[in-house]
N, C-alpha and C positions, 0 to 999 in steps of 0.2 A: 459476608466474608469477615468484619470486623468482630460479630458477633462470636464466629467462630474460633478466633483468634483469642479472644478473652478467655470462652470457657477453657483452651486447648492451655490458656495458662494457671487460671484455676485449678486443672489437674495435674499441674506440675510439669508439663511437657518445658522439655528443652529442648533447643535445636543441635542438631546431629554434631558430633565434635570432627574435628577434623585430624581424627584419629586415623582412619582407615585411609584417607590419603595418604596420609605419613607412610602406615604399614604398606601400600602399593607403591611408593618408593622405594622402598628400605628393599620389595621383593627384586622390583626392577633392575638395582643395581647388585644385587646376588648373583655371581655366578653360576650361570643354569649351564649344565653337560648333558648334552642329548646323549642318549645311550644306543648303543645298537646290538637289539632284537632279534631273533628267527622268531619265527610265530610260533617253531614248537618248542618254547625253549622252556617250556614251563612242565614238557614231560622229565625233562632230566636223561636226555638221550647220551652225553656222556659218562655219564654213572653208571647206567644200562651197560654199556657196551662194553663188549670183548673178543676177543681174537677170533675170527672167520676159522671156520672148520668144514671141512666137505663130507659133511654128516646128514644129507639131505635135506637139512633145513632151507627152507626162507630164510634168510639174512636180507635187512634194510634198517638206512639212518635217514637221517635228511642231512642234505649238502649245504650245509646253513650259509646266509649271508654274501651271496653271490652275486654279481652285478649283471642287472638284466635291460636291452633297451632296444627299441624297436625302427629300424631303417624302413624307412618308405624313399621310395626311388621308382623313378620311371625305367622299367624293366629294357624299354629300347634304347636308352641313351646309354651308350658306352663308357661316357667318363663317368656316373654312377660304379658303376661297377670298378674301374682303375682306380679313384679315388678311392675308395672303399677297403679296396684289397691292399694300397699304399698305408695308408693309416691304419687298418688292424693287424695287417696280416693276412687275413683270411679274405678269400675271393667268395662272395654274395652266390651260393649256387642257384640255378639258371632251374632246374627240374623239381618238380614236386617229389615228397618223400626225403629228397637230400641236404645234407648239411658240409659243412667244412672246419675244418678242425686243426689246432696248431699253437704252437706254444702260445697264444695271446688269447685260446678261448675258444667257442665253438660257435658257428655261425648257421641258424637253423632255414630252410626254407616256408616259408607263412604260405605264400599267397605269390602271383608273381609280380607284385610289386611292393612286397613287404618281407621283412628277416627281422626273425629274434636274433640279436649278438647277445652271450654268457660270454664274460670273463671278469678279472676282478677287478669289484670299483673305485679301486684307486685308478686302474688303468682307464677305464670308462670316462673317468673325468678331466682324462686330456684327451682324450679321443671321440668325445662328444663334439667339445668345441670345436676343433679341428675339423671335423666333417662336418658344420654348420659354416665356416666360412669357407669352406671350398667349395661346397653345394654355394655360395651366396657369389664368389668372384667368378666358378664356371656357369653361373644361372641354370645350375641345374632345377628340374622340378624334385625336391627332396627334404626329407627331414629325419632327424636322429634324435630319439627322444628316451629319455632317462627312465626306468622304470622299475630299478631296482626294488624300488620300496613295496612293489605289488605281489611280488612272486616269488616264490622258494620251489625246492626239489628237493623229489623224494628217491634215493639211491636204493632200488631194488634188484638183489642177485642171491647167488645159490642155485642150484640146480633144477627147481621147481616155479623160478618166477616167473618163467613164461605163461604156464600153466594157470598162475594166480594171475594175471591178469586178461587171457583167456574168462576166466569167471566172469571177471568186470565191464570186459570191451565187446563188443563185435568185430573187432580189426584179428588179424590173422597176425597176431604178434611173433610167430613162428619165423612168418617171409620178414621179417624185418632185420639187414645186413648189417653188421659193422658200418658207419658212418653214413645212415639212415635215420629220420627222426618223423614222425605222422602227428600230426593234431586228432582227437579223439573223446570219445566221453567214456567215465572209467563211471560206473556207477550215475549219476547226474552233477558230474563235475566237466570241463572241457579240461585237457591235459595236451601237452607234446610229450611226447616216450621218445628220447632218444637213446639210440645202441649206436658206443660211441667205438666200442670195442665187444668182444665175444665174451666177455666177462661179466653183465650187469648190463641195468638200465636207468636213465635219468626221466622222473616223471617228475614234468614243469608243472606247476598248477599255482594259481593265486593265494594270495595270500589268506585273502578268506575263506577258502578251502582246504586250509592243510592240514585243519583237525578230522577233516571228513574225509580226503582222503587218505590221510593215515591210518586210523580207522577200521574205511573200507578194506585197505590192501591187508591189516594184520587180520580183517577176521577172517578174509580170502582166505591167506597164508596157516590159518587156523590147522585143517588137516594135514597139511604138513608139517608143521611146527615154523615157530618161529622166532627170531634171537635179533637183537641189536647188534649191527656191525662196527666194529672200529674202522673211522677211514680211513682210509689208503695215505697214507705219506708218499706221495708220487712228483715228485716234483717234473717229472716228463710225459704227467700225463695233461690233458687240455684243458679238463675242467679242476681235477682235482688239487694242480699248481694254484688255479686260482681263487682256492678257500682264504679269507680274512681269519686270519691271526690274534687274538683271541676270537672264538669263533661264538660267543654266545653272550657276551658283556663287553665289548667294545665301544672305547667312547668313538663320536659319529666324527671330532675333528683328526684321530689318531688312523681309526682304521677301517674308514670308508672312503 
């Protein structure tokens, strides 16, 4: 070892400065601003868009930036369900296929003892907590879990979107009513498609998937044509009330 040490200074070596400490301070105390993303924000979807026409196109955007989270609850205990419907608004529905929908957001049926809740993540995050100590004082068996950061929607309408996703699925998109929503594979992706109204559809899908199935649904949409829609300024609608405000650059302490 000693030997080593000679020739190492022989060669001029010197021992490392404590340079880059310094610079990982210097970084540390910078003020870092997370930013808040859609995963497809890098196509430039509101440049794209313009005014909906009922000229037989496909029209579809993505619903950027929406807060998504996932209820597990024992489907038999009844305070699950009145807790639930107290704090969001919306009542957990009980039957497969159905959801629930209402100025605080849309509440999907999973599984019967699980629900995706959509509404916006500001709201999310006093309604998380809140249904984690009420689930904790009524011991219910339950939990409410944040999941915003995994998932986006892709808002497809126009006259023919049925059709285009007909392509994609095996599911008989046809029977599917106004405040109805199905889990499904659209291509090799899983998706929930909810019809929240007779106008359009909301396809959920992860986050690592919204380049593919974006993608998939424009080249579907191909023989039809297809155009970027501008969204809806709805403030009485369920889902679209609850878009975040800048919807593609927002920092994460302003407007999540």
């Amino acid at each position: 070892m000693c030997g080593g040490r000679a020739i190492a200074r022989r060669r001029g070596w010197r021992p490392r400065s404590s340079s880059t400490r310094k610079e990982s301070v210097s970084m540390s105390e910078s003020t870092f601003k997370p930013v808040l993303e859609s995963p497809l924000r890098h196509l430039d979807l509101p440049e794209a868009a313009e005014a909906r026409r009922a000229d037989g196109r496909v029209w579809g955007n993505e619903a950027p930036n929406l807060g998504y989270a996932l209820l597990r609850g024992d489907g038999a205990e009844a305070g699950f369900f009145e807790l639930t419907a107290r704090i969001t608004g919306l009542e957990p529905p009980r039957r497969p296929k159905t959801l629930s929908q209402g100025e605080g957001g849309a509440l999907l049926w999973l599984s019967p003892d699980e629900w995706l809740l959509i509404s916006r993540r500001q709201r999310l995050a006093g309604w998380l907590p809140a249904l984690e100590r009420g689930f904790a004082e009524q011991r219910l068996f339950a939990q409410a879990l944040d999941v915003s950061g995994g998932f986006t929607a892709v808002y497809l309408c126009g006259e023919p979107h049925l059709a285009v996703l007909r392509h994609l699925g095996g599911y008989d998109f046809e029977a599917l009513r106004p405040g109805q929503g199905v889990g499904t594979l659209l291509g090799k992706a899983a998706v929930q498609v909810l019809r929240l109204d007779g106008d359009g559809v909301f396809v959920v899908c992860r986050r690592s998937f919204a380049d593919y199935v974006w993608l998939l649904l424009r080249r579907a949409a191909r023989p039809y044509g297809f155009a970027v829609c501008e969204l809806p300024a709805d403030a009485g609608h369920p889902l679209w009330a609850q878009l975040a405000r800048p919807a593609s650059a927002a920092v994460l302490s302003e407007s999540s």
